[in-house]
C-alpha positions as CSV (number, residue, x, y, z in Angstrom):
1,X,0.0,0.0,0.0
2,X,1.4,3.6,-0.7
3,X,1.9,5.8,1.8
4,X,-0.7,9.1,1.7
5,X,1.0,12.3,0.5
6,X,-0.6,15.7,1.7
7,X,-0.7,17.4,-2.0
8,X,-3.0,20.2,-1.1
9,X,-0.3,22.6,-2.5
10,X,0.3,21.0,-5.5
11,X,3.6,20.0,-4.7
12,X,5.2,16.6,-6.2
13,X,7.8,14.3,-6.2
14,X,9.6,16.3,-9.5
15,X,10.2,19.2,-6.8
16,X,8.6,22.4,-4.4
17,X,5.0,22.6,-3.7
18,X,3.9,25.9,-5.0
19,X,3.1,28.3,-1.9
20,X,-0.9,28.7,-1.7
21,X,-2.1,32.0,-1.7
22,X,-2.5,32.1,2.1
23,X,1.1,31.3,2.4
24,X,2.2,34.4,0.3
25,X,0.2,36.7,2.2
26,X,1.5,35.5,5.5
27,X,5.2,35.5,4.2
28,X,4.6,39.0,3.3
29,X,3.0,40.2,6.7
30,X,5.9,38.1,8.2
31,X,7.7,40.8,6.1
32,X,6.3,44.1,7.4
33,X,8.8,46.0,9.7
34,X,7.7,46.6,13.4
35,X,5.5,50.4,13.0
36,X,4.9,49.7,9.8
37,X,2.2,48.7,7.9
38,X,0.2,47.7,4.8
39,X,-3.1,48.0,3.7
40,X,-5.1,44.7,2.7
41,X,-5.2,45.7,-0.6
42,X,-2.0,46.9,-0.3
43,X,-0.6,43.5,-0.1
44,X,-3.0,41.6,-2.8
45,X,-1.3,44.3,-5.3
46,X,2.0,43.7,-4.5
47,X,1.1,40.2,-4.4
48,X,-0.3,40.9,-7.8
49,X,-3.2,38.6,-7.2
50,X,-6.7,38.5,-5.5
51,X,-8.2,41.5,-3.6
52,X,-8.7,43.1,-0.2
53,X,-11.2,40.8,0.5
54,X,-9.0,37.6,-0.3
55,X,-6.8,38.9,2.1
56,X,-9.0,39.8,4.8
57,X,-9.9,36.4,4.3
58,X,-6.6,34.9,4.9
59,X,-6.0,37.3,8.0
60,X,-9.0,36.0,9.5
61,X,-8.6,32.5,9.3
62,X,-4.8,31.9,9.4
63,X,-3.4,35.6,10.5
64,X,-3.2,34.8,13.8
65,X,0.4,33.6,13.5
66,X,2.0,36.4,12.2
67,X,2.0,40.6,13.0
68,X,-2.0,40.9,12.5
69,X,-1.8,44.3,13.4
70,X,-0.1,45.3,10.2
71,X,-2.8,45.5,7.9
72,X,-5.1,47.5,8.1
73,X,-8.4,48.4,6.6
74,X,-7.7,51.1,3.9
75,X,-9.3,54.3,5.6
76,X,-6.5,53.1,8.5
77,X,-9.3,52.9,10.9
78,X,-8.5,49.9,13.6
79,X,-10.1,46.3,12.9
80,X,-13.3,45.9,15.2
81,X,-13.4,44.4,18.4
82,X,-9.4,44.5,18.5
83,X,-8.8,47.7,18.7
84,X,-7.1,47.4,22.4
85,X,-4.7,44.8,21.3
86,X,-3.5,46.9,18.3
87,X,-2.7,49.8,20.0
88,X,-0.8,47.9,22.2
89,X,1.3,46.6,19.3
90,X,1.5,50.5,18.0
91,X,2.6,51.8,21.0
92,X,5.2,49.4,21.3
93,X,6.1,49.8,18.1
94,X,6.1,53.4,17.5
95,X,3.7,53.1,15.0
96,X,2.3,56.2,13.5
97,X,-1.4,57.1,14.6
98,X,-4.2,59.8,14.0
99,X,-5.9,60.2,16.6
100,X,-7.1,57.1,18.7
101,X,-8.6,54.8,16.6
102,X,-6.6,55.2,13.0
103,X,-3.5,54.4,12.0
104,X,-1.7,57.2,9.8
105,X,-1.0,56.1,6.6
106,X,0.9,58.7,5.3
107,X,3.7,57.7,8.4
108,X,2.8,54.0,8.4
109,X,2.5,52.5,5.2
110,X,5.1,50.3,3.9
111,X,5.4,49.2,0.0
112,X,7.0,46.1,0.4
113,X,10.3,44.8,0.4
114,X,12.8,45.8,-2.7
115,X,13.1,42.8,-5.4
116,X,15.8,40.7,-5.2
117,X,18.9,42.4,-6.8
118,X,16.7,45.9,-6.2
């Protein structure tokens, strides 16, 4: 009997799986410097694939691993029913705010990292 392989991303004997969406957006969050941060669409254009929404999705369902905090909805206002935690994490990283309950953009928002060679 063969043993069961886990192929979910597409990955094979002839080499790499290929990283699933939710793995690029997380690799990328991963990538965000401490009081920085990106917006969700932000990161599906530099991604240059799926939406703010696909990302949001991602962020809710596997985010939890990685610096959350550093994507934010695109008016910069604070993601519902965590605001306290985020500000904690802005605070401690010196990340630029307006106000109480927005991050400023203008101060905040990171591009992404160079390309290689860049």
């Amino acid at each position: 009997m063969s043993e069961h392989v886990d192929d979910r991303r597409g990955g094979d004997e002839d080499g790499p799986a290929a990283p699933s969406y939710a793995d690029l957006v997380l690799d990328l969050v991963d990538r965000i410097p401490p009081g920085r941060v990106m917006t969700y669409g932000d990161v599906a254009e530099y991604l240059g694939a799926g939406g703010p929404r696909q990302v949001g999705r991602v962020m809710a369902t596997s985010g939890g691993a990685v610096a959350w905090w550093r994507v934010v909805r695109a008016d910069g206002r604070l993601l519902p029913g965590h605001e306290r935690r985020a500000l904690a994490e802005y605070s401690r990283e010196g990340t630029p705010l307006r106000g109480e309950d927005r991050v400023d953009l203008r101060g905040a928002r990171w591009h992404g990292p160079l390309p290689e060679g860049g």
